[in-house]
C-alpha positions as a Markdown table, in Angstrom:
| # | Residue | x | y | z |
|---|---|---|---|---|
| 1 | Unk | 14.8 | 13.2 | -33.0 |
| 2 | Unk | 16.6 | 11.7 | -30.2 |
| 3 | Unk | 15.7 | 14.3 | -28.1 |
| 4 | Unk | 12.1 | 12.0 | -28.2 |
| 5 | Unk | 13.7 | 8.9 | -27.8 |
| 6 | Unk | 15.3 | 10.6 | -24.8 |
| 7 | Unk | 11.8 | 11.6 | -23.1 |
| 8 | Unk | 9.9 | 8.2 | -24.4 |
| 9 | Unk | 13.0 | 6.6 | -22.2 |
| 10 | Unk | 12.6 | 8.6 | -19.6 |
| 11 | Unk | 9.0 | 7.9 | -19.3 |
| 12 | Unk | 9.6 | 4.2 | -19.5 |
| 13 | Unk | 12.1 | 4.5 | -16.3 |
| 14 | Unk | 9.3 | 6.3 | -14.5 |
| 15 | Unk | 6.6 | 4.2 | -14.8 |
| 16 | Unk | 8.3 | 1.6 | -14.5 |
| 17 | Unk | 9.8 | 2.5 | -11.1 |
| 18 | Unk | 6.4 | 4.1 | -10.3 |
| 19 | Unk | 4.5 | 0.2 | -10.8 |
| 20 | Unk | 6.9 | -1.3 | -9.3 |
| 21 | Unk | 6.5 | 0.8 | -6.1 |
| 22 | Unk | 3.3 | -0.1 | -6.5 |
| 23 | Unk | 3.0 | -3.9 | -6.4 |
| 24 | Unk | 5.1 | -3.8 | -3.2 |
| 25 | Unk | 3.1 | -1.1 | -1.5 |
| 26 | Unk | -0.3 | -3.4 | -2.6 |
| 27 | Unk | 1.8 | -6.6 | -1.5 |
| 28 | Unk | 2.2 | -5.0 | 1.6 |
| 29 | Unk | -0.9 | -4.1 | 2.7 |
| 30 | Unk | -2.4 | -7.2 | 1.4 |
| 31 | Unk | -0.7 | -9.4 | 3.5 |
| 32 | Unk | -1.4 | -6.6 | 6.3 |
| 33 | Unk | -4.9 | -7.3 | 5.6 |
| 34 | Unk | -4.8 | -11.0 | 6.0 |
| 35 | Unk | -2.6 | -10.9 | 8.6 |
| 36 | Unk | -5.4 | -8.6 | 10.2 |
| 37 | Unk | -8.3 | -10.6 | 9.2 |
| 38 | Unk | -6.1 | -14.0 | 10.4 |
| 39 | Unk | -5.9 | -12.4 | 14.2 |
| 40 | Unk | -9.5 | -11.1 | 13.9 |
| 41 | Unk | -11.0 | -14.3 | 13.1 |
| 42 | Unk | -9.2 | -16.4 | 16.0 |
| 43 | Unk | -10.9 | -14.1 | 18.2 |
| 44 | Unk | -8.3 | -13.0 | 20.8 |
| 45 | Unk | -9.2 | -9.7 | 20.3 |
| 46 | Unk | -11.9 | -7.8 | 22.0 |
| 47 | Unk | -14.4 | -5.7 | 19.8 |
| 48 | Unk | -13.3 | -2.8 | 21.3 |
| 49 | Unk | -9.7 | -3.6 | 20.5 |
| 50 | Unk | -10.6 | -4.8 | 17.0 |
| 51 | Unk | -12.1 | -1.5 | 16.4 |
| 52 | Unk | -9.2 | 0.5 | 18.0 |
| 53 | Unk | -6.6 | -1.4 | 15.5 |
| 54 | Unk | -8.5 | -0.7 | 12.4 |
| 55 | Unk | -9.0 | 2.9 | 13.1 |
| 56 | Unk | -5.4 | 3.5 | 13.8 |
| 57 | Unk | -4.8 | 1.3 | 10.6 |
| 58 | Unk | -7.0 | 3.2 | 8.5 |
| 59 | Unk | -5.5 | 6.3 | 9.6 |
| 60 | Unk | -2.1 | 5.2 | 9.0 |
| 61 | Unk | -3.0 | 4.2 | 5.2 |
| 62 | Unk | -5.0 | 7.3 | 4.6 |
| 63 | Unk | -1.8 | 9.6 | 6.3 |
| 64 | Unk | -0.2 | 7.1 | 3.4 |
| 65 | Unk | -2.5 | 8.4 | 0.7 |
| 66 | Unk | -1.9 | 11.8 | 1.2 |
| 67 | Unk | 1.8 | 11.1 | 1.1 |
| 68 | Unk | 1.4 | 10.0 | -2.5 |
């Protein structure tokens, strides 16, 4: 029996550790985003170097993804 209670704790630690490494990592990338948007918006960047950022930001998130 306690053997249960053992793994139901254990399950609670995880996912609790797991969500809260989740909110920052959203946290992070939305205020990324809006810091992105922010810069794009005031228009002292280029196209071309609008497009160069978000490629290299998308592949940094998706070399991210595949991390997790």
């Amino acid at each position: 029996m306690q053997l249960l209670f053992l793994g139901d704790f254990l399950s609670s630690v995880f996912m609790g550790i797991i969500m809260t490494l989740d909110t920052f990592i959203y946290s992070l990338v939305n205020s990324s985003y809006r810091i992105f948007m922010a810069i794009a918006s005031a228009r002292l960047l280029s196209s071309d170097v609008y497009y160069e950022i978000a490629n290299k930001i998308y592949i940094i998130i998706t070399k991210f993804i595949y991390i997790i």
